[in-house]
N, CA, C and O atoms as a MOPAC input file, in Angstrom:
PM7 MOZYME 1SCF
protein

 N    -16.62200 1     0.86200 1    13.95800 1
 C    -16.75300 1     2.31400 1    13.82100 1
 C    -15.39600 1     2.89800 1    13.44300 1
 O    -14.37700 1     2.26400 1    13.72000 1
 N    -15.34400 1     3.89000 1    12.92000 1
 C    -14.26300 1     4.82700 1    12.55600 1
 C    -13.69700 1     5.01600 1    13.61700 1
 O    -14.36600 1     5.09200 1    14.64800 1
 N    -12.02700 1     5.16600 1    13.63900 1
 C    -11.32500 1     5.67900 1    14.63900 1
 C    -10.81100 1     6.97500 1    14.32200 1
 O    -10.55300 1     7.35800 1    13.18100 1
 N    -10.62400 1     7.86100 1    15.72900 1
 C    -10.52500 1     8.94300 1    15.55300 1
 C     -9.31300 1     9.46200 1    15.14500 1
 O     -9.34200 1    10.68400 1    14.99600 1
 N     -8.33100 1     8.96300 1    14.93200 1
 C     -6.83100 1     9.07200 1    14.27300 1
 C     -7.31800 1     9.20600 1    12.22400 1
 O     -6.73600 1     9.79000 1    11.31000 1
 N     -8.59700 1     8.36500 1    12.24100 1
 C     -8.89100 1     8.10300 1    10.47200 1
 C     -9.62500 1     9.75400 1    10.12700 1
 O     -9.37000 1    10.56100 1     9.23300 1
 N    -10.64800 1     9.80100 1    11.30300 1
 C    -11.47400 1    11.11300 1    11.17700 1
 C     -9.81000 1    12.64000 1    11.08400 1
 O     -9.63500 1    13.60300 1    10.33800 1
 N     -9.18100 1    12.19600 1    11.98600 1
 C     -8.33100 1    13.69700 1    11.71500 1
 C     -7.38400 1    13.46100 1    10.80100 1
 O     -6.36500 1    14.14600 1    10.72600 1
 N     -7.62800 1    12.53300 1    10.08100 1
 C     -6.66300 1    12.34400 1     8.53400 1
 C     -7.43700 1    12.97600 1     7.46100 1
 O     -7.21600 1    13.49800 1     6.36800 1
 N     -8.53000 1    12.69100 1     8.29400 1
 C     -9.67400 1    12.97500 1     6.86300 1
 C    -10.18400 1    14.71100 1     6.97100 1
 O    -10.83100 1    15.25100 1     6.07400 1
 N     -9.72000 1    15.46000 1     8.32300 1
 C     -9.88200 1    16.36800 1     8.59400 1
 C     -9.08600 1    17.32900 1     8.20400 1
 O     -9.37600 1    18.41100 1     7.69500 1
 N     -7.43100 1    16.60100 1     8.63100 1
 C     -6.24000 1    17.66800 1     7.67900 1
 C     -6.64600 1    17.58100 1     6.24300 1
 O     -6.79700 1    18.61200 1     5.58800 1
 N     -6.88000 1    16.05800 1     5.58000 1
 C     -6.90700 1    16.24700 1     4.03100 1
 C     -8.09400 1    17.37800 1     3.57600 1
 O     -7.92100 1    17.82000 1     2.44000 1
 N     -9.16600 1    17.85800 1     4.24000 1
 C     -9.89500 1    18.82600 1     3.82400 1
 C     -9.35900 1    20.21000 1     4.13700 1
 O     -9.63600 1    21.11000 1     3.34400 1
 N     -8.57900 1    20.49600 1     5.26700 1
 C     -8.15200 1    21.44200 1     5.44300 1
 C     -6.68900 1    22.06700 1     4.03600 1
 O     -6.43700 1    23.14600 1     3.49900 1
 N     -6.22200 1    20.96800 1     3.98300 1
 C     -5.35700 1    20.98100 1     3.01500 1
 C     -6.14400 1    21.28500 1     1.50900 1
 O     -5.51100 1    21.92600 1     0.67000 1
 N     -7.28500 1    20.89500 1     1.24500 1
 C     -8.23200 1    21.02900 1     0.13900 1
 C     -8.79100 1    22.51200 1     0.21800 1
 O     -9.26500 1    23.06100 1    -0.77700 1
 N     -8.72100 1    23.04200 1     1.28300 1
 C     -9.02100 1    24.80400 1     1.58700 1
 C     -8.45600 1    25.53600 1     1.37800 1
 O     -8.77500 1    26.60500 1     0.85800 1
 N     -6.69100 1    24.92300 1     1.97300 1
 C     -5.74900 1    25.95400 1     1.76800 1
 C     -5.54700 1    25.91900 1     0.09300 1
 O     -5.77100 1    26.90200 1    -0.61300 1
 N     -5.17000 1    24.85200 1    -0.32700 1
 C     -5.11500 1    25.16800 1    -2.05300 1
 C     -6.39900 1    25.87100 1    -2.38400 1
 O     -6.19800 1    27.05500 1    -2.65200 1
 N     -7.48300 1    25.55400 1    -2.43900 1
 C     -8.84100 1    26.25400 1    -3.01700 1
 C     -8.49800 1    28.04800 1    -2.50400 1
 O     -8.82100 1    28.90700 1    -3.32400 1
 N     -8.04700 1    28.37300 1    -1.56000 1
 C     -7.13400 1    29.73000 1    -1.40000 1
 C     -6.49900 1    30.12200 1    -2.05400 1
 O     -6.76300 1    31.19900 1    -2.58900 1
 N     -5.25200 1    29.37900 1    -2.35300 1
 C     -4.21200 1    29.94400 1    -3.13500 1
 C     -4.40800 1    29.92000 1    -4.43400 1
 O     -3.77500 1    30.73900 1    -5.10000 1
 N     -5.40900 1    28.89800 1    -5.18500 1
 C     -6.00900 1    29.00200 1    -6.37300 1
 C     -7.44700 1    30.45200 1    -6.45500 1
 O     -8.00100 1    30.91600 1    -7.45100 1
 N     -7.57200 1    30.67200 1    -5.50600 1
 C     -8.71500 1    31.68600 1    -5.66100 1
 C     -7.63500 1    32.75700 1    -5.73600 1
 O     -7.50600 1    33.33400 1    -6.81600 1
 N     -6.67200 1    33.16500 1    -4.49600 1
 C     -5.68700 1    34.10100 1    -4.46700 1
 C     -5.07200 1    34.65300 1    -5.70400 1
 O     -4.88700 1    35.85000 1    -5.92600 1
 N     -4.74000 1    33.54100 1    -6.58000 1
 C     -3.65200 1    33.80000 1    -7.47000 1
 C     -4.51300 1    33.65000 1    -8.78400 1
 O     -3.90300 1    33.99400 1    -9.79700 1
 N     -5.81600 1    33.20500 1    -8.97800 1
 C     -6.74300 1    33.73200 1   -10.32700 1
 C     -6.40000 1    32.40500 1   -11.14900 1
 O     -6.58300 1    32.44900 1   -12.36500 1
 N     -5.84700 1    31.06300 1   -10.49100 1
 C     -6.11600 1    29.71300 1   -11.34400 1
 C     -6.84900 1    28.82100 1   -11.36700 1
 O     -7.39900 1    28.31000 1   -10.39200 1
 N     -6.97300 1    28.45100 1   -12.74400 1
 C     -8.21800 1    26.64400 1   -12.90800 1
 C     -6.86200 1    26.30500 1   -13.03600 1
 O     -5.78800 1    26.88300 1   -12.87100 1
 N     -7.29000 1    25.03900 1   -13.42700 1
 C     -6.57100 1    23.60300 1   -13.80800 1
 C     -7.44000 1    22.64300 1   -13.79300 1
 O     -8.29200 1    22.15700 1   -13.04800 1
 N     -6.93500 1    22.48600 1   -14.94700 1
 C     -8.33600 1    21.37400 1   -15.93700 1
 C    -10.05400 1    21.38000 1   -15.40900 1
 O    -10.76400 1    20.44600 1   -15.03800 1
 N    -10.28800 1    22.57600 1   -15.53300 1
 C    -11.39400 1    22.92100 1   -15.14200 1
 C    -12.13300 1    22.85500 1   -13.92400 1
 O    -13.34900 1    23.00900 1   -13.80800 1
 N    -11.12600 1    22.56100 1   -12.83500 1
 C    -11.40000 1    22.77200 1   -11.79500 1
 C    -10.99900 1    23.94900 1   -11.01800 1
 O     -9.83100 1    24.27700 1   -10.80700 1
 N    -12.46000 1    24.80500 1   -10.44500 1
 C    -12.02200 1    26.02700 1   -10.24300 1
 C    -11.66300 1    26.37800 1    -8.19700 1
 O    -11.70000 1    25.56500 1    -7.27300 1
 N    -11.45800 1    27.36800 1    -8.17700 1
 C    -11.34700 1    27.37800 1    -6.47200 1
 C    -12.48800 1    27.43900 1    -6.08500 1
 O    -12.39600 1    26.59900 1    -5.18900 1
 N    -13.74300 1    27.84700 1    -6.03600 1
 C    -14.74700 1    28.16800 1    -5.87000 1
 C    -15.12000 1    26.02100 1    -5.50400 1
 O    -15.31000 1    25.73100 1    -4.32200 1
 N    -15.15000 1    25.31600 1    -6.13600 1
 C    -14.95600 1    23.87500 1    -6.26200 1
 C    -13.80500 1    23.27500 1    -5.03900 1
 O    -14.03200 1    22.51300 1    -4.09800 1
 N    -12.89200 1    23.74000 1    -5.33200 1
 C    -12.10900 1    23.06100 1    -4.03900 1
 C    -12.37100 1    23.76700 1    -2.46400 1
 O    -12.14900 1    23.21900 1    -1.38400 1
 N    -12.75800 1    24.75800 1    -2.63200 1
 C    -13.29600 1    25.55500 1    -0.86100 1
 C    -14.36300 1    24.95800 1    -1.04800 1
 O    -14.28800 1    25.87200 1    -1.86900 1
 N    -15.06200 1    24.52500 1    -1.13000 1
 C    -16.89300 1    24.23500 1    -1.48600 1
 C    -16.29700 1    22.84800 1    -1.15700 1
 O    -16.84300 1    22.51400 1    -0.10600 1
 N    -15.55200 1    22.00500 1    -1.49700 1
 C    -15.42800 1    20.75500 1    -1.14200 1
 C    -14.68100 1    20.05700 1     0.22700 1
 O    -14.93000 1    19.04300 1     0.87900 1
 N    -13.44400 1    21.31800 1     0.34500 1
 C    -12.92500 1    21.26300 1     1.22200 1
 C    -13.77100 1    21.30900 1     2.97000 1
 O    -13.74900 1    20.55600 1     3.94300 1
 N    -14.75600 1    23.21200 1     2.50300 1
 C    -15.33000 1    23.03700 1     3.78500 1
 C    -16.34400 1    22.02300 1     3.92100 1
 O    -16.65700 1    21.89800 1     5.10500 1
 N    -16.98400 1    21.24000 1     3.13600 1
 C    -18.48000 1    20.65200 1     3.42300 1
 C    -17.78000 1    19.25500 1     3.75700 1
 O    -18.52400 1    18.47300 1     4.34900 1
 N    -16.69300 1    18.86700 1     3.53300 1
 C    -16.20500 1    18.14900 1     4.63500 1
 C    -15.20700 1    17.56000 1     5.39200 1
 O    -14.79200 1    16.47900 1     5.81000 1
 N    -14.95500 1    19.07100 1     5.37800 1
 C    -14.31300 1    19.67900 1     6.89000 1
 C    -16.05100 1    19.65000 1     7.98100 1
 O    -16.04900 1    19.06800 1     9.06600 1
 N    -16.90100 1    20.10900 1     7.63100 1
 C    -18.17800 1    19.91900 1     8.18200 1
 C    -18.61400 1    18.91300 1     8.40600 1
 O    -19.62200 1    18.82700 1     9.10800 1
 N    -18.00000 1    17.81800 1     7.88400 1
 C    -18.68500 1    16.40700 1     8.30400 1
 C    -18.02600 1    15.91500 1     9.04800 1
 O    -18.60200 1    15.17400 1     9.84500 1
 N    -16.97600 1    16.01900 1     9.13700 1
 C    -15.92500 1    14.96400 1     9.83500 1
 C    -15.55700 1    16.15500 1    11.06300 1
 O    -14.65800 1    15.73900 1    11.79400 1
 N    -16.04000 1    17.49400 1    11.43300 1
 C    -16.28800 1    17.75400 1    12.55000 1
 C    -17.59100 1    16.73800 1    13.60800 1
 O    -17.52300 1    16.09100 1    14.65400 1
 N    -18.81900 1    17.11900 1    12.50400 1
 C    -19.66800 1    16.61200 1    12.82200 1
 C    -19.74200 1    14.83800 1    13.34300 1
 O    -20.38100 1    14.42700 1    14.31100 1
 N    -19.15200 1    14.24600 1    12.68000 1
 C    -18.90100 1    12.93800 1    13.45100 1
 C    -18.18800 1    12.53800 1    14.45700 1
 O    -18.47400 1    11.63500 1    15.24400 1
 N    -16.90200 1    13.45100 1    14.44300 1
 C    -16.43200 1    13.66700 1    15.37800 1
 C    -17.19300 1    13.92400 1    17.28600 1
 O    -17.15500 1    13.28100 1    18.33500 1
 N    -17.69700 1    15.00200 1    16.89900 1
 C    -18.60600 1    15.26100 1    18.00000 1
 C    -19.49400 1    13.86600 1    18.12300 1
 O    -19.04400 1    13.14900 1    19.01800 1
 N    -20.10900 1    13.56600 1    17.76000 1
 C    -20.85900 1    12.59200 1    17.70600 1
 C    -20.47600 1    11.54200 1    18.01100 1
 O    -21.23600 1    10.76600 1    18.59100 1
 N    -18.85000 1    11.11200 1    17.63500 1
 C    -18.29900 1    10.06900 1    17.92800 1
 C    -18.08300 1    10.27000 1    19.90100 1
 O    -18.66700 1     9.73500 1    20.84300 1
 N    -17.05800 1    11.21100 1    19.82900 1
 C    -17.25100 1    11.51900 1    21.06500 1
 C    -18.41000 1    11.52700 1    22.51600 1
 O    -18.20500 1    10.97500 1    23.59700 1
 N    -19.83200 1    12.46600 1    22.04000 1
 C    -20.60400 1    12.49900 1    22.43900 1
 C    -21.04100 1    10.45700 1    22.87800 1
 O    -21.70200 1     9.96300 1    23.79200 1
 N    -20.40700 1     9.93100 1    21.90300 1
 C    -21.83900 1     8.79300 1    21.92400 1
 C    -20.31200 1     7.67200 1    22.75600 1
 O    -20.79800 1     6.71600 1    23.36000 1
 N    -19.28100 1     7.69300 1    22.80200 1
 C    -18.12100 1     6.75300 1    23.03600 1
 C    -18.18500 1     7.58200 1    25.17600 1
 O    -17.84800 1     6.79300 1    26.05800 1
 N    -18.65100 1     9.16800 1    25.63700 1
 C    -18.28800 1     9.27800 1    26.90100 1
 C    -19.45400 1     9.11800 1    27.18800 1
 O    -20.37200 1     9.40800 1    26.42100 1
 N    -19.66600 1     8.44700 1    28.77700 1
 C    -20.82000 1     8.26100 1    28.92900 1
 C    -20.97900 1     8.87900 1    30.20300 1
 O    -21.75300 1     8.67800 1    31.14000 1
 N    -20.06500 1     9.66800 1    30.00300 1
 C    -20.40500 1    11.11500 1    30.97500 1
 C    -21.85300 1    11.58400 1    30.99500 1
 O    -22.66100 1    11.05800 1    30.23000 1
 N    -22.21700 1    12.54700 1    31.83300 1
 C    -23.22800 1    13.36500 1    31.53500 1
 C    -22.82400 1    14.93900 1    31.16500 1
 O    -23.62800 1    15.85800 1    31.32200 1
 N    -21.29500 1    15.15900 1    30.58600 1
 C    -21.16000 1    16.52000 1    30.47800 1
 C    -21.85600 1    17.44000 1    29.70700 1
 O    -21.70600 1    18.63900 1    29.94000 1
 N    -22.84400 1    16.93000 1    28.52800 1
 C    -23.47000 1    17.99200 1    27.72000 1
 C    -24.95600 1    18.84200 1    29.31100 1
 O    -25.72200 1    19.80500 1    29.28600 1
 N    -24.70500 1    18.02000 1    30.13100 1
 C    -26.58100 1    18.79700 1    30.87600 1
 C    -25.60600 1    19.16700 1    32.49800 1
 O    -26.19800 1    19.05800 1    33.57200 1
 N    -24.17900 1    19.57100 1    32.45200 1
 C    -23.52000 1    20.03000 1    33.61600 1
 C    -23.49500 1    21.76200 1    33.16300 1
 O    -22.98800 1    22.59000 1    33.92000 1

């Protein structure tokens, strides 16, 4: 399984894919036909996944009962 040090590499690199898709929306640039609208759209959907596994990783690695406390 994925370790969770790989998931928050993969979590900054989308966050980092947001903040540019910002500053390219901010400042009114493509580059080579890639627009901001494309890098936020890519950035958040997974930033959304690699939350999502995250939890999941978590959820399924404690074998707590904290989700029904």
């Amino acid at each position: 399984m994925i370790k969770n040090k790989h998931l928050l590499i993969l979590f900054f690199l989308a966050m980092i894919l947001v903040v540019i898709g910002a500053l390219f929306k901010i400042m009114h640039w493509t580059y080579a036909g890639i627009t901001e609208n494309t890098l936020l759209s890519i950035g958040l959907v997974s930033e959304a996944i690699v939350i999502v596994l995250l939890i999941l990783k978590i959820t399924k690695d404690n074998k707590s009962d904290f989700l029904n406390k």
